[in-house]
N, CA, C and O of each residue as an XYZ file, in Angstrom:
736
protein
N       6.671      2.902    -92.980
C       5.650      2.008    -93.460
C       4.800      1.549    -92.280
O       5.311      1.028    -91.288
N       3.513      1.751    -92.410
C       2.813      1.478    -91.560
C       2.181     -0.160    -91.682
O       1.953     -0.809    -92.703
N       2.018     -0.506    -90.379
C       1.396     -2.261    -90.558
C       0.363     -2.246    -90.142
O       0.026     -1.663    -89.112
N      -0.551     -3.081    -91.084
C      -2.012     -3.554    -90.859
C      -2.226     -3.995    -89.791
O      -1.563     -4.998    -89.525
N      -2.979     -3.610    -88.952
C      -3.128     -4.594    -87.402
C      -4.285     -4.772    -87.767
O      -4.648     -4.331    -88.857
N      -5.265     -5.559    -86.829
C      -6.283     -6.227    -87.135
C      -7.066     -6.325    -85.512
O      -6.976     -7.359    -84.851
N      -7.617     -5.438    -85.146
C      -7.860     -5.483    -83.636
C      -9.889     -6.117    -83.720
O     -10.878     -5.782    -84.373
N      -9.552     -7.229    -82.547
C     -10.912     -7.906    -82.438
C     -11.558     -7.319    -80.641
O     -11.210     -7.814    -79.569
N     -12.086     -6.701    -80.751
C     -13.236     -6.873    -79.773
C     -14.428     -7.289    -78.838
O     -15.405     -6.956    -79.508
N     -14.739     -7.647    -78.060
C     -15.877     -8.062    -78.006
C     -16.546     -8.230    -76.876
O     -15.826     -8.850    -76.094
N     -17.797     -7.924    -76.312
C     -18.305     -8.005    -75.286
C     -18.887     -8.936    -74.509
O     -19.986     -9.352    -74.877
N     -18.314     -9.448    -73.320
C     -19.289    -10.788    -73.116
C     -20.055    -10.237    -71.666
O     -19.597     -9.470    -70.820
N     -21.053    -10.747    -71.698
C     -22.129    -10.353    -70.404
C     -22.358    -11.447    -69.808
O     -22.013    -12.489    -70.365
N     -22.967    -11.485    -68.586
C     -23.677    -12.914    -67.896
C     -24.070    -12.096    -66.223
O     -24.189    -11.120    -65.483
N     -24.108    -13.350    -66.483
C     -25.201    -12.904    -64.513
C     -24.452    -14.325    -63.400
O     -24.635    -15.540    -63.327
N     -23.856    -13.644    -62.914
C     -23.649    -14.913    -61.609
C     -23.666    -14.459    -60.145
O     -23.125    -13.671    -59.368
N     -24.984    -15.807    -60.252
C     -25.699    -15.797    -58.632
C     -24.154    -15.527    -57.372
O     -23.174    -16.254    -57.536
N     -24.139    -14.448    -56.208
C     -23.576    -14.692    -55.546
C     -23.767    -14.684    -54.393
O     -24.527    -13.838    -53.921
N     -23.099    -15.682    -53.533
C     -23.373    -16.539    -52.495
C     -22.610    -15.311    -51.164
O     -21.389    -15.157    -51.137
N     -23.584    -14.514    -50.118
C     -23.164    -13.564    -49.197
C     -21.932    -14.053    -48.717
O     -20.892    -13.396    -48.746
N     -22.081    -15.704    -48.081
C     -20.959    -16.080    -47.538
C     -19.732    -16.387    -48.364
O     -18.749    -16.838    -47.775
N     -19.697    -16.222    -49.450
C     -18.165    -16.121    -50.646
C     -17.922    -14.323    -51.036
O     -17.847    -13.741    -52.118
N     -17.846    -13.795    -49.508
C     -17.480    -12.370    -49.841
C     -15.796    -12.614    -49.784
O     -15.212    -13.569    -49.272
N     -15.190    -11.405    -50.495
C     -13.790    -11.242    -50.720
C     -12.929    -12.247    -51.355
O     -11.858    -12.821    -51.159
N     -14.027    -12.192    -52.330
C     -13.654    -13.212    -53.554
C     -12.920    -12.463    -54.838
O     -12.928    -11.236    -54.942
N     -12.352    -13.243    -55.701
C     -11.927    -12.472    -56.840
C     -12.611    -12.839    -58.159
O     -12.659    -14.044    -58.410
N     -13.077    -12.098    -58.926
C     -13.727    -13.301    -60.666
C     -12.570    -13.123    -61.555
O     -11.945    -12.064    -61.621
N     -12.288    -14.206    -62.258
C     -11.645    -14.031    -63.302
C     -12.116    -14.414    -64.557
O     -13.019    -15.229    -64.748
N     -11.440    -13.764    -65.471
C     -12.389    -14.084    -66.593
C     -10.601    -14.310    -67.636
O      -9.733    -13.437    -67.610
N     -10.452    -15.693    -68.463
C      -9.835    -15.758    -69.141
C     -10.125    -15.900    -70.803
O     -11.101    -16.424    -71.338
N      -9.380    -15.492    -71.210
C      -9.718    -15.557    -73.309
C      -8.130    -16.060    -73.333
O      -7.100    -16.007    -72.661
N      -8.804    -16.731    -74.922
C      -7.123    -17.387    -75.612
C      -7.550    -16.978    -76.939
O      -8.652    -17.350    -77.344
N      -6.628    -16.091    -77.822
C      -6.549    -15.545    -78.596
C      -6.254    -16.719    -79.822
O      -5.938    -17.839    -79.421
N      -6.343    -16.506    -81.212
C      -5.916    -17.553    -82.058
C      -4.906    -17.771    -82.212
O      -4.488    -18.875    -82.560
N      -3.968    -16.409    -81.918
C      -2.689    -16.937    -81.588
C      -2.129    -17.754    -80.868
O      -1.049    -18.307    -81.074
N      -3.095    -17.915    -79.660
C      -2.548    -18.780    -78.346
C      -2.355    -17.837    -77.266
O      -2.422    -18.111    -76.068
N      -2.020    -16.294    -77.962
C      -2.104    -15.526    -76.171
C      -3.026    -15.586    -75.377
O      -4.048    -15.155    -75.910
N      -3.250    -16.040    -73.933
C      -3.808    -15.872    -73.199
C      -3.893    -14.365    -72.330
O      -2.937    -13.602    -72.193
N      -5.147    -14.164    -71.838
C      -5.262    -12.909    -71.531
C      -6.513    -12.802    -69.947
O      -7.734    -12.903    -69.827
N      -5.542    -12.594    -69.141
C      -6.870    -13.001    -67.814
C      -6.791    -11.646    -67.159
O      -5.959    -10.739    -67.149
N      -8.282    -11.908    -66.475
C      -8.616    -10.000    -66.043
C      -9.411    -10.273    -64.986
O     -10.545    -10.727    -65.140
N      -8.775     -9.967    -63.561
C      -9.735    -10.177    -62.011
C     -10.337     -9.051    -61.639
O     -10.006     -7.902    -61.933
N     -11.276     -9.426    -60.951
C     -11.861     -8.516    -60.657
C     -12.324     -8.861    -59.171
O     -13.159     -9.754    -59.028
N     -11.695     -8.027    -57.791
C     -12.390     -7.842    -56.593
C     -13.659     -7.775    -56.578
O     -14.297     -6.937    -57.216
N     -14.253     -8.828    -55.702
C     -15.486     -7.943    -55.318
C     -15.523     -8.136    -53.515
O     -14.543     -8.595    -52.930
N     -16.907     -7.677    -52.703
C     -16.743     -7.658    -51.329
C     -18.375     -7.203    -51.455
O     -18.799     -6.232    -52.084
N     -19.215     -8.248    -50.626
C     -20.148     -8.646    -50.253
C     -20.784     -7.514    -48.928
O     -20.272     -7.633    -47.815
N     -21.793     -6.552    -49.117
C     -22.055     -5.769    -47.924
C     -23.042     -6.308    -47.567
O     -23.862     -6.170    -48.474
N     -23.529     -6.944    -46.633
C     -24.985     -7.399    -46.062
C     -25.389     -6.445    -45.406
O     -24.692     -6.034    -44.477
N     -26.605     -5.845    -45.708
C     -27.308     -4.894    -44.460
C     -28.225     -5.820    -44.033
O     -28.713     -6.691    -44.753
N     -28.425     -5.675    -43.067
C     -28.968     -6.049    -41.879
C     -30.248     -5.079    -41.238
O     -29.896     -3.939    -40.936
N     -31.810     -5.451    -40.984
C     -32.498     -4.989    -40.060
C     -32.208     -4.669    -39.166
O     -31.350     -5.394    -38.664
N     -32.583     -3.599    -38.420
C     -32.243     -2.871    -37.127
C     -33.537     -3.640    -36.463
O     -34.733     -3.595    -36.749
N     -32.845     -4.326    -35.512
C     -34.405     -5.268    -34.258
C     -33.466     -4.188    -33.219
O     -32.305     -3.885    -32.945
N     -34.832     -3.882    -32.894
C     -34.665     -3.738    -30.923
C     -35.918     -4.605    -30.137
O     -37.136     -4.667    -30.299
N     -35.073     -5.152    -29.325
C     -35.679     -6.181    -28.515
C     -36.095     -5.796    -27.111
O     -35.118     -5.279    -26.569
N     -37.079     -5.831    -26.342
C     -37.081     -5.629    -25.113
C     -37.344     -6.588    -24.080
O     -38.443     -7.140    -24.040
N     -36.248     -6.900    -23.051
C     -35.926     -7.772    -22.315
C     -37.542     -7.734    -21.303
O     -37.816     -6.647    -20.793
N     -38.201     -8.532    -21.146
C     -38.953     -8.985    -20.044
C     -38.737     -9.405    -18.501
O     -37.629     -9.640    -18.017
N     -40.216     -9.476    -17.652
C     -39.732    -10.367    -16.806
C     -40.877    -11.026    -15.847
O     -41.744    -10.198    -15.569
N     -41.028    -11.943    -15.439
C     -41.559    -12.659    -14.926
C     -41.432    -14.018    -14.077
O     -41.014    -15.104    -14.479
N     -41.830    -13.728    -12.995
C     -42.193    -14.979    -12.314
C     -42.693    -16.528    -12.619
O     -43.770    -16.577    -13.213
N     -42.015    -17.940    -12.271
C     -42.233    -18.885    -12.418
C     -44.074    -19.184    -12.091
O     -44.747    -19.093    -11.064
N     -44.395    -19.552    -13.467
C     -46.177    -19.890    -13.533
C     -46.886    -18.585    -13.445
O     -47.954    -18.402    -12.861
N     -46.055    -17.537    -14.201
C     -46.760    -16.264    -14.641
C     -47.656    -16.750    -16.000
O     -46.929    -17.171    -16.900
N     -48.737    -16.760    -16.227
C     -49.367    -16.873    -17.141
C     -48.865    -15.938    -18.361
O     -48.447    -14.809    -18.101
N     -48.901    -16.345    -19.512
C     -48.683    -14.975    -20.921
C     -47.559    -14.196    -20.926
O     -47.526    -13.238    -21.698
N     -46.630    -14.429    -20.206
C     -45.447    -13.184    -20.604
C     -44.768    -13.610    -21.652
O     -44.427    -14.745    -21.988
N     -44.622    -12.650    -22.096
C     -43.652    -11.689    -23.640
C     -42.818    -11.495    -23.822
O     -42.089    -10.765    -23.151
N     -42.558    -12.033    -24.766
C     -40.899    -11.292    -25.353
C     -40.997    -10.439    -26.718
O     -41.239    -11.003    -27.785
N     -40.765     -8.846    -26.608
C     -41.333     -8.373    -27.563
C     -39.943     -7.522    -28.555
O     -39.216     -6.756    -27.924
N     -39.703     -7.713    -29.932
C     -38.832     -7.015    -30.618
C     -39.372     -6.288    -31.949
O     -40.007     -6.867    -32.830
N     -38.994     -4.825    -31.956
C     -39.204     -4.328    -33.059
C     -38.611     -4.778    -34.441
O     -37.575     -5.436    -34.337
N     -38.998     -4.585    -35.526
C     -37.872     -4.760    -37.155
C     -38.253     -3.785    -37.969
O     -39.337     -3.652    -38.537
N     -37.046     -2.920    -38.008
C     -37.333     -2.004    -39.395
C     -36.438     -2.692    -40.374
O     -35.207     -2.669    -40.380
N     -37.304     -3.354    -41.266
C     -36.253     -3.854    -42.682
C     -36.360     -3.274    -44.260
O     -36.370     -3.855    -45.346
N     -36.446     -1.684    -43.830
C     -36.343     -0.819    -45.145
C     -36.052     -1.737    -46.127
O     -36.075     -2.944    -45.887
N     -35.782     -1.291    -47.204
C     -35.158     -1.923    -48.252
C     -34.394     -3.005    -48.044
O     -33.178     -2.910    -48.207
N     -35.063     -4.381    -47.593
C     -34.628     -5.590    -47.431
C     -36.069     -6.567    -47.965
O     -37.267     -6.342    -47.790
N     -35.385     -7.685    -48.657
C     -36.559     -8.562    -49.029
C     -36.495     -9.806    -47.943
O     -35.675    -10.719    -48.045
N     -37.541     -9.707    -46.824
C     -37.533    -11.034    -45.517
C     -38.508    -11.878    -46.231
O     -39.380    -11.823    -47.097
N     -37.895    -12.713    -45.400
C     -38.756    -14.502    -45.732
C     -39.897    -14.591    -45.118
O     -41.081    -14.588    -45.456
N     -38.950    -14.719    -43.556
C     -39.521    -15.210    -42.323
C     -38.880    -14.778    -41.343
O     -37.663    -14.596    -41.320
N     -40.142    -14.453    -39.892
C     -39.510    -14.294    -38.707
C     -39.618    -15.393    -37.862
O     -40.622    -16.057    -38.120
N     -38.878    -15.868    -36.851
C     -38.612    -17.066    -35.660
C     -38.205    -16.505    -34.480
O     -37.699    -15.394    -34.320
N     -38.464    -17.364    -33.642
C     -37.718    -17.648    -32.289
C     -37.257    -18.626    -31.929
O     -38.016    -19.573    -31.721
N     -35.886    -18.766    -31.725
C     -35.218    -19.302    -31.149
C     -35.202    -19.976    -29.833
O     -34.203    -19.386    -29.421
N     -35.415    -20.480    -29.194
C     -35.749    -20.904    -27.748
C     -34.691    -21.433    -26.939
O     -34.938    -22.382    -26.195
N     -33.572    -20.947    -26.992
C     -32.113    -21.184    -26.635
C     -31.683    -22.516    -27.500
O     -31.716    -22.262    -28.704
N     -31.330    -23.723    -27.242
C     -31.457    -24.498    -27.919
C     -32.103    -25.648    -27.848
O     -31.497    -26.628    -28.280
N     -33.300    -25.818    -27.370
C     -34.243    -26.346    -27.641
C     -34.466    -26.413    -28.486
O     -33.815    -27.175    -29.200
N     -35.587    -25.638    -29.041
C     -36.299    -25.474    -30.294
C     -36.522    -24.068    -30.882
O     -36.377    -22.984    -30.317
N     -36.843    -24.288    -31.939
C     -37.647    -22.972    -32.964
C     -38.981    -22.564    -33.295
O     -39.622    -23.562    -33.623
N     -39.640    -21.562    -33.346
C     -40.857    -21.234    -33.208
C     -40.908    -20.279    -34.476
O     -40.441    -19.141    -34.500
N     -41.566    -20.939    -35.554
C     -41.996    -19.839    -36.987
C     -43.029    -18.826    -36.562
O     -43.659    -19.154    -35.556
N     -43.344    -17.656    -37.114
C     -44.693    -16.897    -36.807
C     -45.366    -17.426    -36.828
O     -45.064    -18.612    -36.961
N     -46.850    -17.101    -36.726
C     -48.143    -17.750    -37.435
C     -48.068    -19.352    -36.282
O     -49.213    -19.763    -36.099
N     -47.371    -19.916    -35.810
C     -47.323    -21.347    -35.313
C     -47.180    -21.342    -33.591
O     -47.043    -20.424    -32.783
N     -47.257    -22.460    -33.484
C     -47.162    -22.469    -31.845
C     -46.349    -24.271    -32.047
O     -46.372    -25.080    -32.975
N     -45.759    -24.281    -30.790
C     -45.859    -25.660    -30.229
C     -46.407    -26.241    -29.189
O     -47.422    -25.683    -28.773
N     -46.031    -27.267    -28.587
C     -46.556    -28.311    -27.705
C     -46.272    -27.684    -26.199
O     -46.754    -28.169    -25.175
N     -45.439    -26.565    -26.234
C     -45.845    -25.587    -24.982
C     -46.416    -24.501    -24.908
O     -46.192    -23.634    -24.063
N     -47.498    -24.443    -26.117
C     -48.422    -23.258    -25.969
C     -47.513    -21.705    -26.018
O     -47.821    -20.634    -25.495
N     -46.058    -22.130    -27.022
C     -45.214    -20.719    -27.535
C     -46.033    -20.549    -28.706
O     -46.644    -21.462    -29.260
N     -46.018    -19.025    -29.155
C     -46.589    -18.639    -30.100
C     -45.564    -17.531    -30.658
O     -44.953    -16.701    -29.986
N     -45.517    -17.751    -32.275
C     -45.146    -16.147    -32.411
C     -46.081    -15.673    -33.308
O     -46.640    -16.317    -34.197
N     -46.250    -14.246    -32.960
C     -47.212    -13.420    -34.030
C     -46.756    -11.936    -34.429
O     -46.422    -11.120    -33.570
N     -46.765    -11.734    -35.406
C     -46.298    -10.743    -36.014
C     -47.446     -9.695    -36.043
O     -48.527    -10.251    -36.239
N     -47.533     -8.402    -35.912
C     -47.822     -7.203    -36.250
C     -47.372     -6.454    -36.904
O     -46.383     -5.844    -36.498
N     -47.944     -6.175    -38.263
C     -47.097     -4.884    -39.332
C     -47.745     -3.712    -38.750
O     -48.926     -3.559    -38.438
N     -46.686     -2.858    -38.654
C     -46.987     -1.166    -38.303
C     -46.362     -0.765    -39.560
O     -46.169      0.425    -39.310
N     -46.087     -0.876    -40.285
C     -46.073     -0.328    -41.800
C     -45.504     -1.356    -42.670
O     -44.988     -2.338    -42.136
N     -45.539     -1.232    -44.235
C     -44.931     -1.791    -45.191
C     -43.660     -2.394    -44.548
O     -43.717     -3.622    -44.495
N     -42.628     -1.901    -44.090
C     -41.462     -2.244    -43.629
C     -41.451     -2.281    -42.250
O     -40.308     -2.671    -42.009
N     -41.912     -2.148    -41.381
C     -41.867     -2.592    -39.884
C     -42.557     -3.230    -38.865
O     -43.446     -2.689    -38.207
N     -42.116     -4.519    -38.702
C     -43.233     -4.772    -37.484
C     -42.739     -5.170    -36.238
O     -41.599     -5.120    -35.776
N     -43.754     -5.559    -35.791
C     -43.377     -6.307    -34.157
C     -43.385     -7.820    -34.372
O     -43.915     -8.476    -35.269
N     -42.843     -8.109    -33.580
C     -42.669     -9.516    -33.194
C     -42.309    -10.357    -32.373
O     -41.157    -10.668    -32.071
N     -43.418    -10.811    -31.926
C     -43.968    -11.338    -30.028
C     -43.165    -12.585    -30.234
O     -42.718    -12.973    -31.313
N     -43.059    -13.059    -29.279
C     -42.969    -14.392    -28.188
C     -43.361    -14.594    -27.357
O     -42.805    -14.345    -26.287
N     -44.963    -15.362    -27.512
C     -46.067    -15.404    -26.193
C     -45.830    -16.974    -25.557
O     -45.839    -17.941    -26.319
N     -45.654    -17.107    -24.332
C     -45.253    -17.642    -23.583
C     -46.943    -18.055    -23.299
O     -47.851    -17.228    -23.383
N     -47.159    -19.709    -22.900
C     -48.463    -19.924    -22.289
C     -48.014    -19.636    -20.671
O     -48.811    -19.246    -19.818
N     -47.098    -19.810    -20.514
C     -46.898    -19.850    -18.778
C     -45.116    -20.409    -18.589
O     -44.503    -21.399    -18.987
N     -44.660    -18.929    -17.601
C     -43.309    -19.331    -17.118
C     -42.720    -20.266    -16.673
O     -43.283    -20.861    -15.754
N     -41.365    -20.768    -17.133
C     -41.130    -21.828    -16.345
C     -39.705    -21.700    -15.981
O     -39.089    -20.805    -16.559
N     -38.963    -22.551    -14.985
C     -37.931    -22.089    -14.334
C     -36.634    -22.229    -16.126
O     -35.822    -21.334    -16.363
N     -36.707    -22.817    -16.563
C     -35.922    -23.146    -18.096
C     -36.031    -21.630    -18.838
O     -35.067    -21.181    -19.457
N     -37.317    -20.877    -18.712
C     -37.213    -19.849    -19.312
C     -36.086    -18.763    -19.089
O     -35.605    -18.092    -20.002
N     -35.672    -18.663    -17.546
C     -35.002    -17.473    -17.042
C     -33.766    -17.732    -17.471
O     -32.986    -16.796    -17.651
N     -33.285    -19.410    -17.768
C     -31.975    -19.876    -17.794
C     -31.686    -19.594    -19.127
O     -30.491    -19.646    -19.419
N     -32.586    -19.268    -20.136
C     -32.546    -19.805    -21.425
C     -32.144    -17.987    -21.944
O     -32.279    -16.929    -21.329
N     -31.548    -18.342    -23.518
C     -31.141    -16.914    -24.219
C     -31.879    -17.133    -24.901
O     -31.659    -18.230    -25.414
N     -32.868    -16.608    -25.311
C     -33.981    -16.531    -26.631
C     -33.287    -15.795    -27.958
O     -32.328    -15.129    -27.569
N     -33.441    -15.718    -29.197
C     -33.441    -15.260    -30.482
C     -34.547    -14.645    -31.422
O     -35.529    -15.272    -31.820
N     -34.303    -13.550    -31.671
C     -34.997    -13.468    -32.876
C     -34.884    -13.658    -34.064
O     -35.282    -12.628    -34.608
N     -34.499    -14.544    -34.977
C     -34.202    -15.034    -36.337
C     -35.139    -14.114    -37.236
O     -36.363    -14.193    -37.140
N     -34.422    -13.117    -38.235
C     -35.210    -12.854    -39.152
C     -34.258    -13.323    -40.496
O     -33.098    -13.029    -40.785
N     -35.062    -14.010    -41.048
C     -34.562    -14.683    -42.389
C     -34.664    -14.211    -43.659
O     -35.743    -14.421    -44.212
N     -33.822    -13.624    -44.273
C     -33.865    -12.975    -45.745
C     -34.545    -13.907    -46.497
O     -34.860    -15.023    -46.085
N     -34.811    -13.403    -47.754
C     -34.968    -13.648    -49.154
C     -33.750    -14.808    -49.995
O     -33.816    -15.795    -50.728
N     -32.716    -13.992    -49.374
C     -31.238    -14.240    -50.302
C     -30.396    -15.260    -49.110
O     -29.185    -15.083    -48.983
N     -30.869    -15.975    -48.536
C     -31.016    -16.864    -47.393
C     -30.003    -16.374    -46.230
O     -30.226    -17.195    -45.341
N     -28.923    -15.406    -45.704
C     -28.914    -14.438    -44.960
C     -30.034    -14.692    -43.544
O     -31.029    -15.412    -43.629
N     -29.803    -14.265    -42.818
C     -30.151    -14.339    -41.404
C     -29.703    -13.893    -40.524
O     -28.585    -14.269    -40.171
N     -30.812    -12.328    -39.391
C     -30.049    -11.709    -38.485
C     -30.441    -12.011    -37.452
O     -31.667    -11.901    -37.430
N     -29.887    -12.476    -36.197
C     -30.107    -12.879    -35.127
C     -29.859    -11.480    -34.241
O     -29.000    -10.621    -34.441
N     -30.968    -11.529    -33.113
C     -31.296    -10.373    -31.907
C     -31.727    -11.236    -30.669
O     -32.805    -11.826    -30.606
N     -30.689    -11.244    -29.617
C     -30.800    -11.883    -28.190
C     -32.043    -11.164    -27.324
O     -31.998     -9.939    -27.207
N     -33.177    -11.920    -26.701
C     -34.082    -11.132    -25.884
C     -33.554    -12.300    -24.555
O     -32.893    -13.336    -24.486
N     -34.235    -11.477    -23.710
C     -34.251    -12.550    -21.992
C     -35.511    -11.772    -21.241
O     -35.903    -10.605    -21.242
N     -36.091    -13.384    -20.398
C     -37.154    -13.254    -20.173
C     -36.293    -13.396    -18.802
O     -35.649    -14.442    -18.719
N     -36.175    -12.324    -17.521
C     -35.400    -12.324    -16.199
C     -36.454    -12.362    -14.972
O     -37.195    -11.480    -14.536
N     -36.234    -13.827    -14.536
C     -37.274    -13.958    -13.288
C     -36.945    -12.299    -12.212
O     -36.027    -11.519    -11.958
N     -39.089    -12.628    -11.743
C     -38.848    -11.463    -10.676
C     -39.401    -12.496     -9.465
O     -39.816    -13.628     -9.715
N     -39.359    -12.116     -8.573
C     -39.979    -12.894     -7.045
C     -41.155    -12.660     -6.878
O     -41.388    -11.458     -6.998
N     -42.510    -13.606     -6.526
C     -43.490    -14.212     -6.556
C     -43.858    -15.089     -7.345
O     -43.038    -15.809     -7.915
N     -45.225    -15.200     -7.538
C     -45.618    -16.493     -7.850
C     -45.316    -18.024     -6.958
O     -44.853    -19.085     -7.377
N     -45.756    -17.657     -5.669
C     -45.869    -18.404     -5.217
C     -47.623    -19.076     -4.693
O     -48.194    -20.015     -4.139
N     -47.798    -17.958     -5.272
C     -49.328    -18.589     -5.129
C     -50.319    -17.719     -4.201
O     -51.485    -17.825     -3.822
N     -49.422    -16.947     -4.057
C     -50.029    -15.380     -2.906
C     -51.059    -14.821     -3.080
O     -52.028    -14.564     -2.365
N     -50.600    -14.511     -4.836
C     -51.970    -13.364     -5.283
C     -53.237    -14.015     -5.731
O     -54.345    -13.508     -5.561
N     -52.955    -15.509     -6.486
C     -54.396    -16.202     -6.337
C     -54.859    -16.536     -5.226
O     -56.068    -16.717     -5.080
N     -53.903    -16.692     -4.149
C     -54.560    -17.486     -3.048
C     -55.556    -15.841     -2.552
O     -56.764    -15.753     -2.333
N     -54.579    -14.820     -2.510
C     -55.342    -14.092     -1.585
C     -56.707    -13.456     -2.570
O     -57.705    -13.291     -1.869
N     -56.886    -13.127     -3.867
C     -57.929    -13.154     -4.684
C     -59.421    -13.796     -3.948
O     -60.493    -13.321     -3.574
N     -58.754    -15.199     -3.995
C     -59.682    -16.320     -3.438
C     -59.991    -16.035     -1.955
O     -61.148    -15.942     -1.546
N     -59.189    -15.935     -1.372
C     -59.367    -15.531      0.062
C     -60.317    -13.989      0.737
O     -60.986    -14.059      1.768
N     -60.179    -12.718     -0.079
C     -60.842    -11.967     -0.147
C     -62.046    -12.212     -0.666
O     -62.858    -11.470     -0.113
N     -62.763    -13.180     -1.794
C     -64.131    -13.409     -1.852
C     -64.645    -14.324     -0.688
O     -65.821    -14.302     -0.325
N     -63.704    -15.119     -0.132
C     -64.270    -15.980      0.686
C     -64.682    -15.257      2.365
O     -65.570    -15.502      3.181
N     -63.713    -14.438      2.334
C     -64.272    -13.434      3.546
C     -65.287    -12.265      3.664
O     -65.903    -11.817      4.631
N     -65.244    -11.870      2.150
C     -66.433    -11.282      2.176
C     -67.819    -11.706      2.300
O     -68.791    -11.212      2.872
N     -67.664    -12.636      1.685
C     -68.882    -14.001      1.675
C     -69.157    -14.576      3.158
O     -70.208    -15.018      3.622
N     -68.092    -14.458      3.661
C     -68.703    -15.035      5.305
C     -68.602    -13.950      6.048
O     -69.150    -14.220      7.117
N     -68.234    -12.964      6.063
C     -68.756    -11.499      6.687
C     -69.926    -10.944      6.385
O     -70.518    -10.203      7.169
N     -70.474    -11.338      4.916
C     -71.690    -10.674      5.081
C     -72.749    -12.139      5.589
O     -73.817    -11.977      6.177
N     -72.357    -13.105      5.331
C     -73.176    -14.237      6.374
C     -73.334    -14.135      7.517
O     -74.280    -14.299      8.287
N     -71.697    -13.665      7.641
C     -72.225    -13.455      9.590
C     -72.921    -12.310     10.197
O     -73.513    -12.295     11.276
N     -72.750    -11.237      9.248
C     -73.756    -10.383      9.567
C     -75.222    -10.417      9.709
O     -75.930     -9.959     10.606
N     -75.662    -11.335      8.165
C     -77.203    -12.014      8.595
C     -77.212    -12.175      9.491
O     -77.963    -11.533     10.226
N     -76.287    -13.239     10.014
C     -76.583    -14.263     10.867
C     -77.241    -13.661     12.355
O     -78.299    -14.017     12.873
N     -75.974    -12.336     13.013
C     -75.831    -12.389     14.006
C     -77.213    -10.564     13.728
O     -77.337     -9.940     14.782
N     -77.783    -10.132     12.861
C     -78.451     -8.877     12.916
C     -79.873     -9.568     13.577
O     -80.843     -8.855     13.835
């Protein structure tokens, strides 16, 4: 004799937001039957962040070098970015598009849909710069953030040599050809 069973089915769907930093988490999902059986079902998951490939290239310059650079590439194929920054060891932060109260700037250049450059223009070196680890912050969509170390590594001069002697070569030419009037 066969017995009537009575089998219920049913599909439930949903969407839940997940947070990169709650990787190697488990979901569970529980039902209670009318009988009262309970019935729970986990499910692993594990969070892959890809990450932009920055290459950064280390600089260098002399204390009261006017304009030096800190320059890093970003290929972020198939990634949705926010925003790019610099870091300024820990001082402060510098958004693209902005500057602060020491004449830092960052500016972005797209060389395609997915890749650009991205400067750190310096108004003028200072001894804090050489000491300092700079960052490149590029900030996802999905709030995620990849950090890339640049360094700006003092070189020797700037002591005032090459303006002085600039200045000094017009000033001798200027009185060499005076004294030539002078003395023809």
């Amino acid at each position: 004799m066969e017995a009537n069973v009575i089998k219920y089915r049913t599909t439930i769907t949903g969407r839940i937001p997940l947070n990169v930093l709650q990787s190697n988490q488990v979901f569970e999902c529980s039902a209670t039957s009318r009988l009262g059986d309970k019935h729970t079902v986990g499910l692993p998951f594990k969070v892959k962040v890809y990450d932009p490939k920055i290459v950064c290239n280390n600089s260098e310059a002399h204390v009261g070098k006017r304009y030096p650079m800190l320059v890093c590439t970003v290929d972020y194929e198939g990634l949705s970015i926010k925003s790019f920054k610099y870091e300024l060891g820990s001082r402060d932060a510098v958004q693209e598009g902005t500057q602060n109260d020491e004449f830092v700037e960052v500016e972005r250049k797209q060389i395609s849909d997915t890749k650009a450059i991205v400067t750190l223009n310096l108004y003028k070196a200072k001894k804090w710069h050489f000491d300092t680890e700079f960052y490149l912050v590029v900030e996802h969509t999905d709030g995620h953030s990849t950090r890339e170390s640049v360094r700006l590594f003092e070189t020797p001069g700037g002591n005032g040599s090459s303006r002085f002697s600039g200045a000094s070569l017009v000033t001798l030419i200027i009185s060499l050809w005076c004294a030539h009037q002078l003395f023809r």
